[in-house]
Structures are given as C-alpha cells and as structure tokens.
Residue, then its C-alpha position, 0 to 999 in steps of 0.5 A: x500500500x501506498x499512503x500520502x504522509x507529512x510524517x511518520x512515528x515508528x515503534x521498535x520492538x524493544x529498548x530504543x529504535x523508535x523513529x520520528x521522520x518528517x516527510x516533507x523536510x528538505x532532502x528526504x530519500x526514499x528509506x526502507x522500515x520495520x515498525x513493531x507494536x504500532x506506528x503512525x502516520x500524519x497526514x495535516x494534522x491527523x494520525x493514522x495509527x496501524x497497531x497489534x496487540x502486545x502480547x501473543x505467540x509470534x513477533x508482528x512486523x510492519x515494513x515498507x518505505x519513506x519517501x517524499x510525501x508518502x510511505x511506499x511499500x506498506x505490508x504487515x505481517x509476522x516473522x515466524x521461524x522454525x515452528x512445527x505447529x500446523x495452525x497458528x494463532x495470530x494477532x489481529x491488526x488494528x486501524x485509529x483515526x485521530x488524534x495520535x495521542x489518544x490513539x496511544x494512550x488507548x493503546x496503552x490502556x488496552x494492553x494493561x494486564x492490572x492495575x499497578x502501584x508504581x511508587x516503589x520503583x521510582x527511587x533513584x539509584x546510582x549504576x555502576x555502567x557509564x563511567x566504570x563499564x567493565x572496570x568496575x572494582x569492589x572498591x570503586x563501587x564502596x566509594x561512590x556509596x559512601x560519598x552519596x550516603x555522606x552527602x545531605x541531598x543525595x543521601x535522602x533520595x538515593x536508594x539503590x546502588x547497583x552494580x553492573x557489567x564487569x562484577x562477573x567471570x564470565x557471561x553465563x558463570x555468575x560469580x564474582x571475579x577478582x575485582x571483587x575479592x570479598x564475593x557478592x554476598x559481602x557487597x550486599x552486606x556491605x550496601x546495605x549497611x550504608x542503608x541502600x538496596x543492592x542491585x546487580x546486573x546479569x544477562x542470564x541468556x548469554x554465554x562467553x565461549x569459556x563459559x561451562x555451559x558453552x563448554x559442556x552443554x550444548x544442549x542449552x545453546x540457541x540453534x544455528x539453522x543446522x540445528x547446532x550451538x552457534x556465536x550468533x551474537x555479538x557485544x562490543x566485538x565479543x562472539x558469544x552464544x545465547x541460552x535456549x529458553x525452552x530446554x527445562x535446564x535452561x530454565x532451571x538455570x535462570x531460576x536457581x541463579x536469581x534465586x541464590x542472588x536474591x537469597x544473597x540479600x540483593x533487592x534489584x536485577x538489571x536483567x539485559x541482552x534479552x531481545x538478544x537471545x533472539x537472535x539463534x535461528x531456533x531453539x530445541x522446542x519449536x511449538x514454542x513461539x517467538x512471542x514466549x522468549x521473555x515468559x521463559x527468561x525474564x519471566x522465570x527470573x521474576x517466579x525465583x525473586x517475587x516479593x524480595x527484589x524487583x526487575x528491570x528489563x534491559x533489551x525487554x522485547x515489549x511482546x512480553x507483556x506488563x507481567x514480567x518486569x516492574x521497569x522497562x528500558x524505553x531508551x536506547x544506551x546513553x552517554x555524556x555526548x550530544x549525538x547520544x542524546x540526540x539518538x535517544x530522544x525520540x525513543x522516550x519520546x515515543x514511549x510516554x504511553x507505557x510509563x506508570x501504566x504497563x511499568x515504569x519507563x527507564x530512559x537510561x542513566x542520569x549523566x551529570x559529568x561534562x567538560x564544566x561539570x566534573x574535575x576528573x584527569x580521566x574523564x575522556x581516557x577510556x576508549x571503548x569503541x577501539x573494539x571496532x577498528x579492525x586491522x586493515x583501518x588505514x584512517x588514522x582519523x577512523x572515529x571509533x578509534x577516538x571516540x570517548x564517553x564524554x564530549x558535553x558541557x552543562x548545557x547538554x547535560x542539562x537536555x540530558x537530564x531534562x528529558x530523563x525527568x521527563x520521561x517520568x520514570x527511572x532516575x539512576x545516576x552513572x557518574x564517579x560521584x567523587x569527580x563531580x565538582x559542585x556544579x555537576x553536584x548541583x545537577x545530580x542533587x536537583x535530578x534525584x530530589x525532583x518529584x516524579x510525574x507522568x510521562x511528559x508529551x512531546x507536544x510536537x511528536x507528530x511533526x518534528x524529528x526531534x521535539x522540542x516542546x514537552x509538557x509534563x504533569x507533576x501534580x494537578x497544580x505543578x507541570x514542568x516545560x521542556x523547550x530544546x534548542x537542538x539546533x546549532x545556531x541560536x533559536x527563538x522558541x514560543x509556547x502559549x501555556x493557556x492553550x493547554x489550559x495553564x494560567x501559572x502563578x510562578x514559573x522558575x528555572x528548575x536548574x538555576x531557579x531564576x524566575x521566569x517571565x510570561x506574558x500573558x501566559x506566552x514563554x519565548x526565549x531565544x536558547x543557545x545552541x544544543x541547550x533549554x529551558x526547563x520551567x518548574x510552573x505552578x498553578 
C-alpha cells in the first residue's frame, strides 16, 4: 500500500529504535522500515495509527518505505521461524483515526494486564555502567556509596546502588571475579549497611565461549539453522552464544541463579541482552513461539525473586507483556555526548504511553559529568569503541578509534537530564560521584530530589524529528516545560501555556531557579545552541 504522509512515528520492538521522520523536510530519500507494536502516520494534522496487540505467540512486523510525501511499500505481517505447529494463532491488526495521542494512550490502556502501584520503583539509584563499564572494582563501587550516603541531598533520595557489567567471570558463570575479592554476598552486606538496596546486573541468556555451559552443554545453546550451538551474537566485538529458553535446564538455570542472588540479600536485577537471545535461528522446542522468549527468561527470573527484589528489563522485547518486569528500558544506551542524546530522544519520546501504566519507563542513566561539570584527569581516557577498528583501518582519523564517553558541557547535560525527568520514570545516576565538582553536584542533587510525574508529551511528536516542546504533569497544580534548542545556531522558541489550559502563578528555572517571565501566559526565549529551558510552573 501506498499512503500520502507529512510524517511518520515508528515503534521498535524493544529498548530504543523508535523513529520520528518528517516527510516533507528538505532532502528526504526514499528509506526502507520495520515498525513493531504500532506506528503512525500524519497526514495535516491527523494520525493514522496501524497497531497489534502486545502480547501473543509470534513477533508482528510492519515494513515498507519513506519517501517524499508518502510511505511506499506498506505490508504487515509476522516473522515466524522454525515452528512445527500446523495452525497458528495470530494477532489481529488494528486501524485509529485521530488524534495520535489518544490513539496511544488507548493503546496503552488496552494492553494493561492490572492495575499497578508504581511508587516503589521510582527511587533513584546510582549504576555502576557509564563511567566504570567493565572496570568496575569492589572498591570503586564502596566509594561512590559512601560519598552519596555522606552527602545531605543525595543521601535522602538515593536508594539503590547497583552494580553492573564487569562484577562477573564470565557471561553465563555468575560469580564474582577478582575485582571483587570479598564475593557478592559481602557487597550486599556491605550496601546495605550504608542503608541502600543492592542491585546487580546479569544477562542470564548469554554465554562467553569459556563459559561451562558453552563448554559442556550444548544442549542449552540457541540453534544455528543446522540445528547446532552457534556465536550468533555479538557485544562490543565479543562472539558469544545465547541460552535456549525452552530446554527445562535452561530454565532451571535462570531460576536457581536469581534465586541464590536474591537469597544473597540483593533487592534489584538489571536483567539485559534479552531481545538478544533472539537472535539463534531456533531453539530445541519449536511449538514454542517467538512471542514466549521473555515468559521463559525474564519471566522465570521474576517466579525465583517475587516479593524480595524487583526487575528491570534491559533489551525487554515489549511482546512480553506488563507481567514480567516492574521497569522497562524505553531508551536506547546513553552517554555524556550530544549525538547520544540526540539518538535517544525520540525513543522516550515515543514511549510516554507505557510509563506508570504497563511499568515504569527507564530512559537510561542520569549523566551529570561534562567538560564544566566534573574535575576528573580521566574523564575522556577510556576508549571503548577501539573494539571496532579492525586491522586493515588505514584512517588514522577512523572515529571509533577516538571516540570517548564524554564530549558535553552543562548545557547538554542539562537536555540530558531534562528529558530523563521527563520521561517520568527511572532516575539512576552513572557518574564517579567523587569527580563531580559542585556544579555537576548541583545537577545530580536537583535530578534525584525532583518529584516524579507522568510521562511528559512531546507536544510536537507528530511533526518534528526531534521535539522540542514537552509538557509534563507533576501534580494537578505543578507541570514542568521542556523547550530544546537542538539546533546549532541560536533559536527563538514560543509556547502559549493557556492553550493547554495553564494560567501559572510562578514559573522558575528548575536548574538555576531564576524566575521566569510570561506574558500573558506566552514563554519565548531565544536558547543557545544544543541547550533549554526547563520551567518548574505552578498553578
């Protein structure tokens, strides 16, 4: 099918991959797609939205192409691989017509399993990852805890420490390496002294080669087509294999892991690489569908820790439903950089709906350090892309071999963190505590104290790339507007708060506090180059 369109709104299938493409912007190219879950299509001012259902036994696909006023090409349908069963049961495709919000609010209404309480996993935390990555040490991981149990504001909203990549000897052998020598029921232990709950990271489907389980068991591997174990996926460079979910051993090996984890006292998983394990061709038994994957892995995780931790999918696949996690990562991976902020937006974006209604929406880490806001001599020495120059790269300027994790300034951080709280949901923060200096303290204080909302709209969402207009109730009488420059010249931006029904009393800037003036309840500001405005309204 060929349809007319001024924009298109596509959903992944999982963590990030969201696109918002504008259709008649200068230099549009013809672009092929897949779209999952739901999509929308804008044609003046309305919005047709192709939806499936979330849950059910196989993964729906929508695909076809961009261009020029249009999308080409339109098909719908499933990717079902090595299934035995002669009938297959198929989700139903839906058509809205409408107003593109409500279409997916309902969305999100009509794939709600239960009503839920989301207030307990919306405490901050802090997270090993961003800065330390697989350099994390025992120590390292005390040391920012104690600064934060020592600090006036950080102490009293940051509940969560957790410890990510790197505490492990291998992906599928789950037991501590020597960075940290006094094992992980010590860590524990020794966090909960400091009044936090312990978190930890495991990806439970996924197996170095060295591993025990890719050694000695191929049985539990996930299937190349020729019915064989195989490397078939991929991390920063590293070939491992994938567990195969529905091997009973398999599954007996997710749930004795989180139970001994749980068992250790630790109240918080990161589970990640879930989608990943979708990536062997097929798995030993084939009457079970694609749609299951995370029922059998996330899902056995959360039988072995019920009512003693709770559970955030990473690399979630969203067919899995509301059931099996408490978060879900909305965003793709962030960093301290621009690009990454850019590249991530339209994925929190587009996920307003999920948040306090299916689970609780993780845009990724909260990053305070930048060039102003850190006083760190390492702050740009690790470079953990060089895994991708190969040995023939004859460039010396081949950008991975330079890239470091950092490249912002407070503004940058300041969208960063702006869209974090907009996103209405998780807030762990990623940085060397230690390093910050006082302003990036300033950043992390105001991040983790601010009450956590809704969702915020993009008010824009159906007709830019990026948005740059976001609306987030609070409480009744308190919102919070984000207006982004993501330009890199200077930009005027305008925004008339009585057309969506607010007459403020006050408006201050939330980073510097600064009132803020309205004139008849219109906001204009001209913002520098890659910056925003982020105003606390009362009413």
């Amino acid at each position: 099918a060929t349809i007319p369109a001024d924009h298109l709104a596509l959903q992944g299938a999982g963590m990030g991959s969201c696109s918002l493409i504008p259709l008649n912007a200068k230099g549009v190219k013809k672009s092929s797609f897949d779209a999952y879950t739901m999509m929308l299509i804008t044609k003046k001012n309305t919005q047709l939205a192709l939806s499936f259902p979330l849950v059910g036994d196989h993964q729906e696909v929508m695909c076809g192409a961009s261009e020029k006023g249009k999308v080409s090409d339109l098909k719908a349908g499933f990717r079902i691989k090595h299934i035995t069963a002669k009938n297959f049961k198929l989700k139903p495709l839906s058509f809205r017509v409408g107003d593109g919000f409500r279409s997916l609010c309902a969305y999100g209404e009509e794939n709600k399993e239960t009503d839920r309480d989301f207030t307990p996993y919306t405490d901050p935390g802090w997270n090993s990852w961003d800065y330390y990555r697989w350099t994390v040490t025992e120590d390292e991981v005390l040391e920012n805890a104690e600064f934060i149990a020592k600090d006036p504001v950080l102490s009293k909203h940051v509940k969560k420490i957790i410890i990510d990549d790197g505490w492990q000897y291998a992906y599928g052998e789950w037991d501590a390496n020597s960075l940290f020598p006094h094992g992980m029921p010590w860590m524990a232990k020794q966090l909960k002294k400091l009044k936090f709950k312990p978190g930890l990271w495991i990806a439970p489907t996924m197996l170095d080669p060295h591993s025990r389980i890719a050694q000695m068991e191929p049985d539990m591997l996930g299937k190349a087509e020729n019915g064989q174990g195989t490397l078939c996926m991929r991390i920063m460079g590293r070939n491992t294999f994938v567990l195969d979910p529905t091997v009973e051993k398999s599954q007996k090996f997710i749930y004795d892991l989180f139970d001994r984890y749980a068992g250790y006292g630790y109240e918080y998983f990161k589970l990640d690489f879930l989608g990943a394990t979708g990536s062997a061709r097929q798995f030993t038994d084939k009457t079970i569908g694609r749609g299951h994957l995370m029922d059998l892995t996330i899902g056995i995780a959360r039988k072995a820790t019920l009512g003693r931790a709770h559970i955030l999918g990473c690399n979630y696949t969203f067919n899995g439903g509301q059931h099996n996690v408490d978060m879900a990562r909305v965003g793709g991976d962030i960093h301290a950089r621009w690009g990454s902020i850019v590249e991530n937006t339209p994925s929190v974006a587009l996920r307003f709906w999920a948040n306090k209604k299916l689970w609780v929406n993780d845009p990724d880490f909260a990053l305070c350090r930048g060039f102003d806001t850190s006083d760190d001599p390492q702050l740009t020495q690790m470079r953990c892309s060089l895994v991708f120059v190969a040995p023939d790269q004859t460039d010396p300027n081949f950008a991975p071999g330079n890239w470091a994790l950092v490249n912002m300034n407070r503004p940058q951080a300041e969208v960063l963190l702006s869209i974090a709280l907009c996103a209405g949901g998780s807030i762990n923060l990623s940085d060397k505590m230690t390093r910050l200096n006082e302003s990036g303290l300033d950043l992390a204080r105001r991040t983790v104290s601010a009450p956590s909302g809704d969702a915020a709209l993009p008010l824009d969402l159906f007709s830019s790339a990026l948005p740059k207009y976001w609306l987030q109730r609070v409480t009744d009488n308190h919102r919070r507007l984000l207006m982004v420059n993501w330009e890199d010249a200077p930009a005027v931006l305008r925004i008339d708060l009585k057309a969506y029904g607010i007459e403020p009393k006050s408006i201050v800037n939330f980073w510097n506090d600064k009132t803020i003036k309205a004139k008849n309840g219109i906001i204009e500001t001209e913002l520098p180059p890659r910056s925003c405005l982020f105003a606390d309204i009362k009413a």
